[in-house]
C-alpha positions as a Markdown table, in Angstrom:
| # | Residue | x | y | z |
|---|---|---|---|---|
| 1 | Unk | -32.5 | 77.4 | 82.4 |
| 2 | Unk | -29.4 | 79.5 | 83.2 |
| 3 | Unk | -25.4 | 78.6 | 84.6 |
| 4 | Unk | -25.2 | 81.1 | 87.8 |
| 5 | Unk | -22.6 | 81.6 | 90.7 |
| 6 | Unk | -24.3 | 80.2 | 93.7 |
| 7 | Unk | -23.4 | 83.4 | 95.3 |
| 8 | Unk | -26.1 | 84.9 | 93.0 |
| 9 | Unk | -28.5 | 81.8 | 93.9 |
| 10 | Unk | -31.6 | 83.1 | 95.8 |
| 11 | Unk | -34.0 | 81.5 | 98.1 |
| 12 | Unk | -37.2 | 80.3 | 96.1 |
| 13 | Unk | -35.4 | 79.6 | 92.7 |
| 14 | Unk | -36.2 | 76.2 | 91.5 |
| 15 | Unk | -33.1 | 74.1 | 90.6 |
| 16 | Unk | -32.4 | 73.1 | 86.9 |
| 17 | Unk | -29.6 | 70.1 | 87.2 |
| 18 | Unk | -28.6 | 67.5 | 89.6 |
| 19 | Unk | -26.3 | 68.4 | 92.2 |
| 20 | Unk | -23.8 | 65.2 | 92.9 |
| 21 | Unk | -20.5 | 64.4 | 94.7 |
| 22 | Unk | -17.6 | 62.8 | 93.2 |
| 23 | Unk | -18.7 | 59.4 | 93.8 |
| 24 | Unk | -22.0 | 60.1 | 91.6 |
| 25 | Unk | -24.2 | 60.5 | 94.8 |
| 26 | Unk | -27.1 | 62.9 | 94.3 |
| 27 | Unk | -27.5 | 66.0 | 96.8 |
| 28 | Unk | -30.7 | 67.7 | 95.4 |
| 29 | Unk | -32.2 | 67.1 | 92.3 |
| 30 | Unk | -33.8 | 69.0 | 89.9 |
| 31 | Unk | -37.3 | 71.2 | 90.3 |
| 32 | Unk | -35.9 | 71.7 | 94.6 |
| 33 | Unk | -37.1 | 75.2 | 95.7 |
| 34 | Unk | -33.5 | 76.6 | 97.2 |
| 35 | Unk | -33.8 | 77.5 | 100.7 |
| 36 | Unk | -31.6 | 79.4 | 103.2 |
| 37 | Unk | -30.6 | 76.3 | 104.6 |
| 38 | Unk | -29.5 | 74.4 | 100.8 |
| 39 | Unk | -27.8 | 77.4 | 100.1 |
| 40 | Unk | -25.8 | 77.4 | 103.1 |
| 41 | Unk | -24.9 | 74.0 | 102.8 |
| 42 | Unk | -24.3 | 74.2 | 99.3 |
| 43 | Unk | -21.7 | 77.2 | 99.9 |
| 44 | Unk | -20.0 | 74.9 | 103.0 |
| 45 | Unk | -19.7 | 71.8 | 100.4 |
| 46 | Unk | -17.7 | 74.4 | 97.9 |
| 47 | Unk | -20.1 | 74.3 | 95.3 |
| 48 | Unk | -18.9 | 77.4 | 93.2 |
| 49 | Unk | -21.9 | 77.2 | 90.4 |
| 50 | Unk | -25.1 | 76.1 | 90.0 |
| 51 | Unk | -28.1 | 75.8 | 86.7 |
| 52 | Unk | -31.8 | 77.2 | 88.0 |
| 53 | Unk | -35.4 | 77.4 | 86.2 |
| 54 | Unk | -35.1 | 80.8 | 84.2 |
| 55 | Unk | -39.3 | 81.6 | 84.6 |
| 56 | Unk | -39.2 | 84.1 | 81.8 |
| 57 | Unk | -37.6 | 81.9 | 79.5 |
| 58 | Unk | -38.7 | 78.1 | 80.2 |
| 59 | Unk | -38.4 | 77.0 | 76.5 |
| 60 | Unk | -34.3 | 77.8 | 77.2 |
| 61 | Unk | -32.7 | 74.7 | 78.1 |
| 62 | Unk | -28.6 | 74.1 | 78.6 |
| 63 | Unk | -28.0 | 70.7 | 76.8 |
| 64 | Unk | -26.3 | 67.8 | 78.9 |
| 65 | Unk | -24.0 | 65.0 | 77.5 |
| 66 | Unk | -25.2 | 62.3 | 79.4 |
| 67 | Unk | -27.9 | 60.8 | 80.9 |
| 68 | Unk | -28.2 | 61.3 | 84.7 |
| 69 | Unk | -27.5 | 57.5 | 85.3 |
| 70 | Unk | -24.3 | 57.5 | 83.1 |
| 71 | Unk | -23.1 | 60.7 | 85.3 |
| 72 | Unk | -24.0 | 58.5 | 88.0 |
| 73 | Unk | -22.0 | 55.4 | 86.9 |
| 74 | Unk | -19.8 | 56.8 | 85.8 |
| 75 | Unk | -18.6 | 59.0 | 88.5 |
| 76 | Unk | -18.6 | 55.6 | 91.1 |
| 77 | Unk | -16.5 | 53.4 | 88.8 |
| 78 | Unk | -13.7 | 56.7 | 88.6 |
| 79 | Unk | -13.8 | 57.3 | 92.2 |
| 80 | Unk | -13.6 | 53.3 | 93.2 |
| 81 | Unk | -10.6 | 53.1 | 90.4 |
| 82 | Unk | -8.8 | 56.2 | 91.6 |
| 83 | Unk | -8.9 | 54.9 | 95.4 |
| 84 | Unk | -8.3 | 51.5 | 94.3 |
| 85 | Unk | -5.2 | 52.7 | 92.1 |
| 86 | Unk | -4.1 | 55.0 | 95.1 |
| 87 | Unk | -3.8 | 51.7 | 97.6 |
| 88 | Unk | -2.1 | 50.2 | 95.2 |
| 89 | Unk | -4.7 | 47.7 | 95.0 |
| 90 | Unk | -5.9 | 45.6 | 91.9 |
| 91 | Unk | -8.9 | 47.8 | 89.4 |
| 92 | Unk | -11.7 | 46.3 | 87.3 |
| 93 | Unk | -10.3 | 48.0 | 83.6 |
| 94 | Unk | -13.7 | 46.4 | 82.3 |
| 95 | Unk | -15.4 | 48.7 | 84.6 |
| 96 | Unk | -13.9 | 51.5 | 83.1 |
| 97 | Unk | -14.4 | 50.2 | 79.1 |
| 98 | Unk | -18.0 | 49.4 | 80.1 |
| 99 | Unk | -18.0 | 53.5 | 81.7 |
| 100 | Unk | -16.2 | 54.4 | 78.2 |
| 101 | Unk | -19.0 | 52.4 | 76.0 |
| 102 | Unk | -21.7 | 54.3 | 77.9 |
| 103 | Unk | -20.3 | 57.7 | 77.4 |
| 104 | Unk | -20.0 | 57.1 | 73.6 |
| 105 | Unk | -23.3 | 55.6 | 73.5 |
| 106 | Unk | -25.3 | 58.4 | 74.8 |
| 107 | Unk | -22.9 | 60.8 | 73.0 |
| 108 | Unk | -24.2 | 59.2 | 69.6 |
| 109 | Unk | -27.7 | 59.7 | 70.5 |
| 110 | Unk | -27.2 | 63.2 | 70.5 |
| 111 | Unk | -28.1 | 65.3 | 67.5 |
| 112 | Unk | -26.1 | 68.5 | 67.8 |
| 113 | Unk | -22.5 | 67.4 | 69.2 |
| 114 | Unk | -21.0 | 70.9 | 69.9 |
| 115 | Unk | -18.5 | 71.4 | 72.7 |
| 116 | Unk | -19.3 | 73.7 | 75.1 |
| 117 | Unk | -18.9 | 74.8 | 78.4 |
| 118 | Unk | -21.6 | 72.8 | 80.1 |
| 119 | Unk | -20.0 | 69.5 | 81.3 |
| 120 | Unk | -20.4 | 67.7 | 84.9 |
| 121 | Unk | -19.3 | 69.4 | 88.4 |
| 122 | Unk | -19.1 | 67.9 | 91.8 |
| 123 | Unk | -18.2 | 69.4 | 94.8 |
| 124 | Unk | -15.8 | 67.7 | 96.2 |
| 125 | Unk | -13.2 | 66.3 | 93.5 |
| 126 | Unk | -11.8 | 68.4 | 90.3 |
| 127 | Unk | -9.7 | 65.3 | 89.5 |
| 128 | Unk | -13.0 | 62.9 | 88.8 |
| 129 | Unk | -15.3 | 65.7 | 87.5 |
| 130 | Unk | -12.6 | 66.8 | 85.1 |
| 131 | Unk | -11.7 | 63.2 | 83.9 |
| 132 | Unk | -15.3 | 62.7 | 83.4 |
| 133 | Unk | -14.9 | 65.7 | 81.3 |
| 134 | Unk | -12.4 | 65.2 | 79.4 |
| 135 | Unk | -13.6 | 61.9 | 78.6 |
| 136 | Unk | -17.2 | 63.3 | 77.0 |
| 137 | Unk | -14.9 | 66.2 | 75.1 |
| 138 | Unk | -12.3 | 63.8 | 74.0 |
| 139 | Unk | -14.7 | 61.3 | 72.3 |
| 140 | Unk | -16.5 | 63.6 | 70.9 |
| 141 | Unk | -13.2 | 65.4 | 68.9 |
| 142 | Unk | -12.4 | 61.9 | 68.1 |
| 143 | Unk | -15.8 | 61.0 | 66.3 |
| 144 | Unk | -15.7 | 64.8 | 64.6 |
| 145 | Unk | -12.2 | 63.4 | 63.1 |
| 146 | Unk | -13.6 | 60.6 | 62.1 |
| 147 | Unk | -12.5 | 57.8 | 64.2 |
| 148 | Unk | -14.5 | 54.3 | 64.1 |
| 149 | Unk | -16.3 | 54.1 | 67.3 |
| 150 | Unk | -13.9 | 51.1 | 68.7 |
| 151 | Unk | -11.2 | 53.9 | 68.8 |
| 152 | Unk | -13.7 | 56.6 | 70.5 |
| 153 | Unk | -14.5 | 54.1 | 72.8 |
| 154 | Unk | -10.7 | 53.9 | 73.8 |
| 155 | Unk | -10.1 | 57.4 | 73.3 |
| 156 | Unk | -12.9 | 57.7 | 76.5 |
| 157 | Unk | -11.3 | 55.0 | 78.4 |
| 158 | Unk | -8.0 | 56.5 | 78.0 |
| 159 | Unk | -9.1 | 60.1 | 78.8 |
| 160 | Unk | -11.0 | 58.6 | 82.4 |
| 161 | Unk | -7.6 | 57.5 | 83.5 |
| 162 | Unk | -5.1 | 59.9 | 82.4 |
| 163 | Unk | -4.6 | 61.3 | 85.6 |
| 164 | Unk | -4.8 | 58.4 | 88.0 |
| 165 | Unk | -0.8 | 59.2 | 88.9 |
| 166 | Unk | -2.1 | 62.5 | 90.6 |
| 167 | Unk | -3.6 | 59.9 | 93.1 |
| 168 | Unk | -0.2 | 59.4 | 94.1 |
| 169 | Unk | 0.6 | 63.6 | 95.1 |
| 170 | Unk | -0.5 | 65.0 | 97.8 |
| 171 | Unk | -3.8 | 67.2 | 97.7 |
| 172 | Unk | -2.0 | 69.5 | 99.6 |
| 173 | Unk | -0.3 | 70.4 | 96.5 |
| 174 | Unk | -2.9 | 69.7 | 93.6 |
| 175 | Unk | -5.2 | 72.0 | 95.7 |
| 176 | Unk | -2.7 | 74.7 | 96.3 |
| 177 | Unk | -4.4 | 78.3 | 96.3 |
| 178 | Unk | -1.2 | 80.2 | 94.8 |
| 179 | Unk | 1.4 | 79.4 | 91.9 |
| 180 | Unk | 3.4 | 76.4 | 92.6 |
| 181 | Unk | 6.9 | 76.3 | 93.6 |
| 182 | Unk | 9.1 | 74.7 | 91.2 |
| 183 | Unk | 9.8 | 71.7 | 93.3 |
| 184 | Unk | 6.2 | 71.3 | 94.0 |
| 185 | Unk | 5.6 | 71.6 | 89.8 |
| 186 | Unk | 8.1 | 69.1 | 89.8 |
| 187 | Unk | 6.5 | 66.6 | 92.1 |
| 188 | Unk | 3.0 | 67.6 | 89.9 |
| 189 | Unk | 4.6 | 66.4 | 86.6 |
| 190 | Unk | 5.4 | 63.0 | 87.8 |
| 191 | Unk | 2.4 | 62.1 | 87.5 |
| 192 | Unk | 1.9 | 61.3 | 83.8 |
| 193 | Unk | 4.7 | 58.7 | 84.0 |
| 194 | Unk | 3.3 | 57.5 | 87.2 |
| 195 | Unk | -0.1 | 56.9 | 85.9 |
| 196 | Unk | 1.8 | 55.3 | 82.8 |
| 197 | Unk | 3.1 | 52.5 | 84.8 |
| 198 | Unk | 0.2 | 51.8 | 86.9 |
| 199 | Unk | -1.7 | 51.0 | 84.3 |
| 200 | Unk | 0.4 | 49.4 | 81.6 |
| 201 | Unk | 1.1 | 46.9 | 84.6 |
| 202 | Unk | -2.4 | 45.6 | 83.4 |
| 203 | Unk | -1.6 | 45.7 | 79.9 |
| 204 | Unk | -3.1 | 42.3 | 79.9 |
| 205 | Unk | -7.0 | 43.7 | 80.5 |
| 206 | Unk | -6.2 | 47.5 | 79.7 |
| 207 | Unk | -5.0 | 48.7 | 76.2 |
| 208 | Unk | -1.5 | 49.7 | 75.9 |
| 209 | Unk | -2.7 | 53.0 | 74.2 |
| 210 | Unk | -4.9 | 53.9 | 77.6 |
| 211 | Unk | -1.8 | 53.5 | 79.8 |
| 212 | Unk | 0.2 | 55.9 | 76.4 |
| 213 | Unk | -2.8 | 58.7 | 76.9 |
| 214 | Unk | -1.8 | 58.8 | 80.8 |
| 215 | Unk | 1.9 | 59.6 | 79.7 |
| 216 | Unk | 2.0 | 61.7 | 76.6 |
| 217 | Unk | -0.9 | 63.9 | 77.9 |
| 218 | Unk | 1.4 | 66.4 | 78.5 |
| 219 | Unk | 3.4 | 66.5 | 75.8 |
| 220 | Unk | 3.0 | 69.0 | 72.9 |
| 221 | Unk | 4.0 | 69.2 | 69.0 |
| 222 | Unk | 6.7 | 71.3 | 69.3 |
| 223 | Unk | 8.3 | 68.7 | 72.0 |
| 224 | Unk | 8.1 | 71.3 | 74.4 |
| 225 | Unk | 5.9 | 69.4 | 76.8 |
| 226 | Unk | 6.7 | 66.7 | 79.4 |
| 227 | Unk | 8.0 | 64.2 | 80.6 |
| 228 | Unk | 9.9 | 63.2 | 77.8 |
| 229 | Unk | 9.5 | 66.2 | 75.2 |
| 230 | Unk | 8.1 | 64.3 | 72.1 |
| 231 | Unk | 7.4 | 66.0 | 69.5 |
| 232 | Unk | 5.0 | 65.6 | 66.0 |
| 233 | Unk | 4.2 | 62.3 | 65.2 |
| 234 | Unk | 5.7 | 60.6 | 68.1 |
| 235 | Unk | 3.0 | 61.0 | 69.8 |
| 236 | Unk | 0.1 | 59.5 | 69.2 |
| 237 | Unk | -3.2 | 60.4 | 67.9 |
| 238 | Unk | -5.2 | 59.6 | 71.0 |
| 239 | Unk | -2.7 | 61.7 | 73.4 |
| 240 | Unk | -2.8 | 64.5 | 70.9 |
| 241 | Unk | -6.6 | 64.5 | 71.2 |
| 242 | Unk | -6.2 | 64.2 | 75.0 |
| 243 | Unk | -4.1 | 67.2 | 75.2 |
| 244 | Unk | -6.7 | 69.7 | 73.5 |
| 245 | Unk | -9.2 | 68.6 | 76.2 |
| 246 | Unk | -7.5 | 68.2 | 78.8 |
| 247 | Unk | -6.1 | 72.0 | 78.6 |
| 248 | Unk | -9.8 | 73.0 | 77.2 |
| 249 | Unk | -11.5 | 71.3 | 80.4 |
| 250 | Unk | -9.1 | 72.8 | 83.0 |
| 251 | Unk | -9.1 | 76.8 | 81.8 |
| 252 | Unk | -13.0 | 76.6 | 81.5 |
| 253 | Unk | -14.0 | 76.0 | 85.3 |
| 254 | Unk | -12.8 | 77.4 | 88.5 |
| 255 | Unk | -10.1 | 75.8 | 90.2 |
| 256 | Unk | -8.4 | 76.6 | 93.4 |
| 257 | Unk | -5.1 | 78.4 | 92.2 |
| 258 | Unk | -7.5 | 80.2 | 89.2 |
| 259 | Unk | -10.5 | 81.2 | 88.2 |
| 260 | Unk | -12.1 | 80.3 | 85.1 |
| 261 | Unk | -11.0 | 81.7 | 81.8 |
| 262 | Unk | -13.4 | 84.0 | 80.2 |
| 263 | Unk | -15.2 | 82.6 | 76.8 |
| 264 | Unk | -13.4 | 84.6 | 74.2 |
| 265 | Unk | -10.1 | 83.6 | 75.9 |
| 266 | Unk | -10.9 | 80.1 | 76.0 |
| 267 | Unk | -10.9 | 80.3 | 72.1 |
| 268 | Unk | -7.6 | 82.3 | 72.2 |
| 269 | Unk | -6.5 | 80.0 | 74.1 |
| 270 | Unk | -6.8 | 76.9 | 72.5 |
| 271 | Unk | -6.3 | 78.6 | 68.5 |
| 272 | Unk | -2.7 | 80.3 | 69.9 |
| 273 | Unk | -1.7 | 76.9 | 70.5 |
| 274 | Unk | -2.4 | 75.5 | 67.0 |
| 275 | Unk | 0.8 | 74.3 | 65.3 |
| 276 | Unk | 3.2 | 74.6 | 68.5 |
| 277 | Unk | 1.4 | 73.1 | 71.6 |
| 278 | Unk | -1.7 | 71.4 | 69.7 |
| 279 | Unk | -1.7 | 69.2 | 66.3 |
| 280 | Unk | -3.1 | 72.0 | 64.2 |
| 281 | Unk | -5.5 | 69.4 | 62.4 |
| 282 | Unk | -7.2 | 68.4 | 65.5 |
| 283 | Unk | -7.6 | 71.8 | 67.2 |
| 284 | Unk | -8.7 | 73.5 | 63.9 |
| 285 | Unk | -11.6 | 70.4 | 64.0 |
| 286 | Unk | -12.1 | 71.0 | 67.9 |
| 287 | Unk | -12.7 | 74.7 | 67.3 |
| 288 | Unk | -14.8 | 74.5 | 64.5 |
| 289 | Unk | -17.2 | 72.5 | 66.9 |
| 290 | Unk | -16.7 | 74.4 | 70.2 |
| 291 | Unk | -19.5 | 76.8 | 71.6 |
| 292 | Unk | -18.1 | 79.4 | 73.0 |
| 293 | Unk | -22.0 | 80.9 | 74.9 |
| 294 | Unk | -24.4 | 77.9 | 76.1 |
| 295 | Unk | -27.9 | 78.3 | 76.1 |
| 296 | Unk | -29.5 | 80.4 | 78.6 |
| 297 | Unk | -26.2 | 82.2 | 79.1 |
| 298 | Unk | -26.8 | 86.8 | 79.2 |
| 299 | Unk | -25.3 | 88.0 | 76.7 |
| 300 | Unk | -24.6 | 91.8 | 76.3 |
| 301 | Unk | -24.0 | 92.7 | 72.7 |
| 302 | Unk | -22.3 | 95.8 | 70.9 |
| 303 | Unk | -25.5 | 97.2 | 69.9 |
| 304 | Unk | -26.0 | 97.9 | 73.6 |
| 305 | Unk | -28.8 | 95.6 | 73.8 |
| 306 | Unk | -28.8 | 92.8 | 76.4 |
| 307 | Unk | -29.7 | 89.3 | 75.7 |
| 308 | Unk | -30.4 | 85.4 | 76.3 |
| 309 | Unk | -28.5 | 82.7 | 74.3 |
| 310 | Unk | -31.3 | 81.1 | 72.7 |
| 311 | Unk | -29.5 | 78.5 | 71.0 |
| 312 | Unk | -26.4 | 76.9 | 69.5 |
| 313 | Unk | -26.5 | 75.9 | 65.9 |
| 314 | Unk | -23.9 | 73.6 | 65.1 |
| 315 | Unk | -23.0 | 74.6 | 61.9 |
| 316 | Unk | -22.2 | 77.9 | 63.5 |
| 317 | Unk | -21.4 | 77.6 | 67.0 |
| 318 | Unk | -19.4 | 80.8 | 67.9 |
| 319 | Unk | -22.4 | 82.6 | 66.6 |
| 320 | Unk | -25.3 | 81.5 | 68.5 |
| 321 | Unk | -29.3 | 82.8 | 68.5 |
| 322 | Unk | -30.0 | 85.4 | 70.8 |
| 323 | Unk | -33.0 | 86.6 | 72.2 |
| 324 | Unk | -33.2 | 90.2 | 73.0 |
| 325 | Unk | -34.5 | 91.2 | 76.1 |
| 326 | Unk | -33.6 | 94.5 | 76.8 |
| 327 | Unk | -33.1 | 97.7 | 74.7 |
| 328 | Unk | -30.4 | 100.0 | 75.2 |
| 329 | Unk | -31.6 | 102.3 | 77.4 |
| 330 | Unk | -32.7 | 98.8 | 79.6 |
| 331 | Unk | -36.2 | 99.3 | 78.8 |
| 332 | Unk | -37.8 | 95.1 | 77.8 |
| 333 | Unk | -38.4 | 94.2 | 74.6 |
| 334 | Unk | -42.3 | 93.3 | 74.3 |
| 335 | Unk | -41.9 | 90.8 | 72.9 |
| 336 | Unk | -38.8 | 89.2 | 73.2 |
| 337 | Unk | -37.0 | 88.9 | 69.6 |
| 338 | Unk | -35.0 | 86.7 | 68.0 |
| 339 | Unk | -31.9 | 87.0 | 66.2 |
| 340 | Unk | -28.9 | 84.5 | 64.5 |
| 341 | Unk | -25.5 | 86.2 | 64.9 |
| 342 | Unk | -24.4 | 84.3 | 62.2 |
| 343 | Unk | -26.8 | 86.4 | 59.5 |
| 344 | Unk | -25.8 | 89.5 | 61.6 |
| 345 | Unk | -21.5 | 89.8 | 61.5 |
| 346 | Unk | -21.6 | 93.0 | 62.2 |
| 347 | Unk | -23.4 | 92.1 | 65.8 |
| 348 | Unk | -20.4 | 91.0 | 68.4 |
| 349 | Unk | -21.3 | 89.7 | 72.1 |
| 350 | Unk | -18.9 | 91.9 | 74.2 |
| 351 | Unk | -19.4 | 90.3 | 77.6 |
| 352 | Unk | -21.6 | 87.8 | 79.4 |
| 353 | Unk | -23.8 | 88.7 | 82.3 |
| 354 | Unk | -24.9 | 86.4 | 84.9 |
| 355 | Unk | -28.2 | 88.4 | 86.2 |
């Protein structure tokens, strides 16, 4: 199984992963044989990536967080909330615990719980996929820290809403191609305070803290963030969590004013932030966890040889198993052979490769 632009996608490869929209409804399913016509309508819908069958490598899987019927779930519940939320209308907050307990269940059953840049796309909506998102990555630093599951459980719930006051901006905006103006960032950062309110008004049902995550998402250690510059430990644990993710989710998949960041500046990314924009305690735990190359990803290395991600150990993460394919001079290995970059240091991976 590989991650490939659908621009690369070609008629007769078999699909690896559900294809959904942001209300959980699945467009093709796994094992499809792409045709002309899917890919046509796949490129019309604005899907931007896609997972196929690798043939030469079928023992290569991409792991997923969740099972297909949490995705499902949990995706409907977001996108009933959001519009609910948007009308001003009353929301079922036990829908959302109930979405939040199912995310941290299946994230329990899982053996190896690195973060990496595998988590759920739809087509049509970056605000539900990347709540969705940031939920899975969220609970996950918050069970590496060492939170009882309770408080993981809220951390999820808090993380699906944080952005419900971007219900309230115009799409017009959020979906702008270019760099904002400054009175259109302006109108954008409303939003954590506007999500705030809607949802401490149901304070009663929802945990304060949830409605907390919506408006300290943005701020940042060094009280440089918005909307009311906090700074250190006024804000709280959950929020600081939230804001590791939420920046992680957003630089890691294309967006309409961006493209995706690529891998090694992801890391950069995140680690430059330590101590000024991040809690350095929690990022140092979220990068000591995060795979920066999934499975199945092409890997070209500084040896000149080109490669498959194998696999991800999680003691090691940033130094995956790679299976040589291809020797320098592009002639195939034959075999394919194995190796851990972790008991080779001198072995880098200088750039991915999609084909």
């Amino acid at each position: 199984m590989r991650q490939i632009p659908l621009s690369e996608a070609k008629p007769g490869m078999l699909l690896a992963r559900y294809i959904m929209n942001g209300a959980g409804t699945i467009l093709l399913a796994p094992d499809v044989t792409l045709t002309e016509e899917y890919l046509r309508k796949l490129t019309a819908l604005g899907v931007s990536t896609i997972f196929v069958k690798d043939p030469d490598h079928p023992d290569i899987h991409t792991p997923e967080y969740l099972s297909i019927q949490t995705q499902q779930r949990a995706l409907a519940v977001l996108d009933t909330t959001m519009k609910q939320i948007a009308r001003g209308d009353t929301f079922a907050p036990d829908a959302v615990d109930s979405v939040a307990s199912d995310i941290v269940e299946d994230l329990l059953m899982q053996k190896n719980l690195t973060i990496h840049l595998s988590g759920i796309m739809t087509h049509d909506d970056d605000t539900l996929a990347h709540s969705l998102n940031c939920s899975i990555y969220s609970a996950i630093l918050a069970r590496i820290a060492g939170f009882t599951i309770p408080q993981i459980k809220e951390v999820a719930a808090g993380a699906l809403l944080h952005d419900v006051g971007k219900m309230f901006i115009e799409k017009i905006i959020l979906n702008k191609p270019g760099r904002l103006t400054e009175e259109e960032y302006a109108v954008v950062k409303v939003h954590a305070e506007q999500g705030f309110k809607s949802l401490i008004s149901r304070r009663g049902e929802l945990s304060s803290l949830v409605a907390h995550m919506a408006w300290q998402h943005h701020e940042r250690v060094n009280g440089q963030g918005y909307p009311r510059q906090l700074q250190g430990s006024e804000i709280l644990p959950y929020a600081k969590i939230l804001a590791i993710t939420d920046v992680y989710e957003a630089i890691t998949v294309n967006r309409p004013y961006r493209r995706a960041m690529a891998p090694d500046a992801i890391y950069d990314t995140i680690h430059s932030g330590l101590g000024n924009e991040f809690d350095a305690y929690l990022g140092e735990l979220f990068l000591s966890k995060l795979a920066i190359y999934i499975a199945g990803m092409r890997v070209m290395l500084n040896t000149g040889e080109t490669g498959i991600v194998a696999a991800v150990p999680e003691e090691t993460p940033q130094r995956p198993v790679v299976r040589l394919i291809a020797h320098p001079d592009g002639s195939p290995y034959t075999p394919a052979r194995e190796i851990s970059l972790a008991d080779h240091p001198k072995i880098q991976i200088l750039a991915t490769k999609t084909t």
